[in-house]
N, C-alpha and C positions, 0 to 999 in steps of 0.2 A: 771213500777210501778209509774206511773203519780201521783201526790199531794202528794207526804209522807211530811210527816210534819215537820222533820228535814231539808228535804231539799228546797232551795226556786228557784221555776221556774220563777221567774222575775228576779234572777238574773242571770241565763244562757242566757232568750232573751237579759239582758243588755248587757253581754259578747258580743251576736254575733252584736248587733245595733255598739256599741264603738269601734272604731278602736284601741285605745289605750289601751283597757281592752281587747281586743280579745288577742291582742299579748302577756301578762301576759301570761306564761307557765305553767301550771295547772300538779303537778305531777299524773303520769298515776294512774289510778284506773278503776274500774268498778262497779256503785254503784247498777247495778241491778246484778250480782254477788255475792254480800255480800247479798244482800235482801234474793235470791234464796237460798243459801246455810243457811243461819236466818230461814228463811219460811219451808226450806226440813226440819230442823231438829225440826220442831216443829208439822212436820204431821207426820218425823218417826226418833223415837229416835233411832232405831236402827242402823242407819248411823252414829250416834257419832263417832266410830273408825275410820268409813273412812275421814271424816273430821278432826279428831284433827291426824293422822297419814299427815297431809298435810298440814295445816294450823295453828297457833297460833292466840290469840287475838290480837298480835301485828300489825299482817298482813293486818287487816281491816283497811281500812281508813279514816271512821268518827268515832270520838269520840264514839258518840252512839254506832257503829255495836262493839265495842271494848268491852264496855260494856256490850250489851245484850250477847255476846259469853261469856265472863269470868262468867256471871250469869250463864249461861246453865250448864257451866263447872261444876258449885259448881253445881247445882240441879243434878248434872249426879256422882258426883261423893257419892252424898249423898244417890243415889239410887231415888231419886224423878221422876215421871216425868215428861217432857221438854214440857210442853204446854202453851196455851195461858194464862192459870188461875193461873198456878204455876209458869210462869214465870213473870207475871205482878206484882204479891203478893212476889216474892221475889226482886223482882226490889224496889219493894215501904219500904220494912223492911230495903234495903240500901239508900232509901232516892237519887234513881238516877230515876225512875219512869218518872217523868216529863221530866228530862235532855237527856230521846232517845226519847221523843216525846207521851209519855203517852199509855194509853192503848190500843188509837185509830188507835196507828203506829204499836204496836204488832196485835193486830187485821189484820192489813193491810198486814202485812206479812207472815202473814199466810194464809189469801182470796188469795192473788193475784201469790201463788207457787202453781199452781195444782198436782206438785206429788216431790218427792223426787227422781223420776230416775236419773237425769243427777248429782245431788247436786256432786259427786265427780270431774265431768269435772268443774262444777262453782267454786269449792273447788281449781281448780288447776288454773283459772284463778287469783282467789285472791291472791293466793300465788309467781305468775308470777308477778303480778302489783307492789305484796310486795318486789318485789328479785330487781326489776329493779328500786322501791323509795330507793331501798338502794344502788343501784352502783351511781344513782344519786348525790346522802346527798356525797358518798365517793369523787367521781367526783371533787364534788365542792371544799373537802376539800385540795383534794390534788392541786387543781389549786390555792386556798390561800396559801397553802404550798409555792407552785412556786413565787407566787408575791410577798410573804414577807418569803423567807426562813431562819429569825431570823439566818444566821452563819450557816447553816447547808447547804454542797455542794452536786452537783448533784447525787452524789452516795448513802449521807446522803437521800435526798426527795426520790430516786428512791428504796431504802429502805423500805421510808416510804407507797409509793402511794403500795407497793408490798404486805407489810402485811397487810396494810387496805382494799386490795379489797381478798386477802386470808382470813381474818376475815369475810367478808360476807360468804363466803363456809363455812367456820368451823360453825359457828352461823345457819346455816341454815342443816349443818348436824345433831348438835347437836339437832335442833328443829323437825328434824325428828325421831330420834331414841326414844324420849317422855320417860317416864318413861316406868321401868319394873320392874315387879316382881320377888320376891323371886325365885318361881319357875322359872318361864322363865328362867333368869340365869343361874339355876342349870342345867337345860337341857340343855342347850349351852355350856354348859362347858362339862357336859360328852358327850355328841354327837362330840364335838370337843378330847377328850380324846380317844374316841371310833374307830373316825377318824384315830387317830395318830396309835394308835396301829393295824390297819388296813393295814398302811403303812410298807412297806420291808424296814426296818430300824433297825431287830433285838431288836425291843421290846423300843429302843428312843425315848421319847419324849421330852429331853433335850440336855443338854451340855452332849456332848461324855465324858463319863469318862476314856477312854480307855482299862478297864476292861469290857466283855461281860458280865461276869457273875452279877456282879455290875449294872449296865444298865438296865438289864433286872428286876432285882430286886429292884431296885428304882421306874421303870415304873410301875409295878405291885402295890408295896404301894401304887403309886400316884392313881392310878385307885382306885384300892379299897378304899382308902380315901375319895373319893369322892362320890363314888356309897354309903359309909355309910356316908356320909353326906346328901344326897340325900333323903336316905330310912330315916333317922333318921326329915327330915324335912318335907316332907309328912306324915310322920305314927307321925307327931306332936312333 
């Protein structure tokens, strides 16, 4: 996607002319990726799930693509939909319009994706470029850790570098799971309750009380509690 307007191609030829600027280390991205995945979801909305089940706003890595996503987000959520005309016009009521490059760059991104097939492999690139700016950003921190570890000994840093790069997995689980509904829930729970009482455990689905009769009677509450939580939140 040659000319976008946010981005400037004289300063990539300066990058490769400068020997000095070439060596500067550019964290990983791919910004025809983010274009592709922008572009698929504005010829079919109907990929939203598969994209935000993969990707956040944060993932993106110009300013701009950050932006037009969390716009899409709100038009998607508001039941709108995700086009050139109603994403231009809600970009402009936030007064960010100009700052991804105006409506000549939405345009652009949408001429230059001919279809939305692949948008989930691009969806899964951006999310790769995103997982690996973050072990990066950790990287460094725990190497400043090392050279000034303010009193804190090797076991104290090794600690540290342990949960900061466990927090990249946890942050990125949690980014996967996205919101769920009421329902959804519900069915998870009884499907897992359904489960349990499928299992040869004599009717368990807790702490052994070491009474049968007790056990069996408890589990059944629990079931039924639920299935009338259930019927009672469906039928409103």
């Amino acid at each position: 996607m040659a000319g976008n307007k946010p981005f400037n191609k004289q300063q990539t030829d300066a990058r490769d002319r400068d020997p000095q600027v070439a060596g500067i280390k550019v964290p990983p991205h791919s910004i025809e990726a983010e274009q592709s995945v922008l572009g698929g979801l504005m010829l079919d909305n109907e990929r939203w799930d598969d994209v935000a089940e993969r990707v956040v706003a944060e993932d993106f890595y110009t300013r701009p693509h950050r932006h037009i996503f969390t716009e899409m987000g709100r038009l998607q959520e508001s039941g709108s939909p995700i086009d050139l005309i109603t994403l231009a016009e809600s970009l402009e009521r936030q007064g960010q319009l100009d700052s991804v490059g105006g409506f000549a760059y939405l345009a652009e991104l949408s001429k230059n994706t001919p279809s939305a097939a692949n948008i989930s492999a691009y969806a899964d690139i951006v999310r790769e470029r995103a997982v690996v700016r973050d072990m990066i950003a950790v990287a460094h921190e725990i190497a400043d850790a090392g050279y000034d570890p303010q009193g804190r000994n090797s076991d104290e840093l090794l600690d540290l570098a342990e949960s900061r790069v466990f927090q990249i997995a946890e942050n990125r689980a949690n980014k996967d799971e996205g919101p769920k509904s009421i329902d959804q829930i519900l069915d998870a729970t009884v499907a897992r309750i359904e489960q349990l009482f499928q299992q040869p455990h004599d009717g368990v689905t807790g702490v052994d009380t070491g009474y049968q009769d007790l056990n069996k009677k408890n589990g059944g509450v629990t079931a039924f509690g639920f299935n009338h939580r259930r019927g009672a939140s469906i039928n409103g």
